[in-house]
MARPAKOL-602049 format. One record per residue (C-alpha): x negated, y negated, z. Coordinates in steps of 0.5 Angstrom, whole numbers, plus 500, padded with zeros to 3 digits. Layout:
BEGIN
XYZ ...
***
This chain:
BEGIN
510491497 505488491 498487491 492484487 489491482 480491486 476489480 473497480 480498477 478500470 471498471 465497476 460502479 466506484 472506479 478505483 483511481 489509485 492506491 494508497 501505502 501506509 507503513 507502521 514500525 508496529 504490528 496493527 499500527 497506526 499507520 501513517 501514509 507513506 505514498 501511492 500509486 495511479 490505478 493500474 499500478 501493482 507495487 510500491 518501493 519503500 525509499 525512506 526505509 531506514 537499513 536494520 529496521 522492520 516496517 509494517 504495510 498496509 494498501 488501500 484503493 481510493 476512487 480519489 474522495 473514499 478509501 477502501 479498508 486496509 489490505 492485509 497487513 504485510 512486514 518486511 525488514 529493511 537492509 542495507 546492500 554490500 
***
């Protein structure tokens, strides 16, 4: 998954310190929080992807107590590598 860094990341009145991922096997969740990222950071691997399954992404920055709402919602269906 990659993202666009907020225009807080580095700067502004609520400086964003990082990124939050959430991943659902349904369309529009819920989602469940599957790792993050410090500021500065533009994508995120999916290591606990299981092979033939389709997952759904959403990011959020956090200035570490608040969370932004979900990014666009992004699917990709995992597969195994030959």
């Amino acid at each position: 998954m990659t993202w666009s860094k907020s225009v807080d990341d580095g700067a502004g009145l609520n400086n964003v310190i990082g990124y939050n991922v959430y991943r659902s096997i349904a369309f529009a969740g819920p989602f469940g929080k599957i790792g993050n990222g410090v500021a500065g950071t533009i994508s995120f691997v999916d290591g606990s992807a299981v092979s033939g399954s389709t997952y759904y992404y959403v990011g959020r920055a956090t200035d570490g107590t608040n969370e932004s709402t979900n990014s666009n919602e992004a699917s990709a269906a995992s597969v195994r590598n030959l």
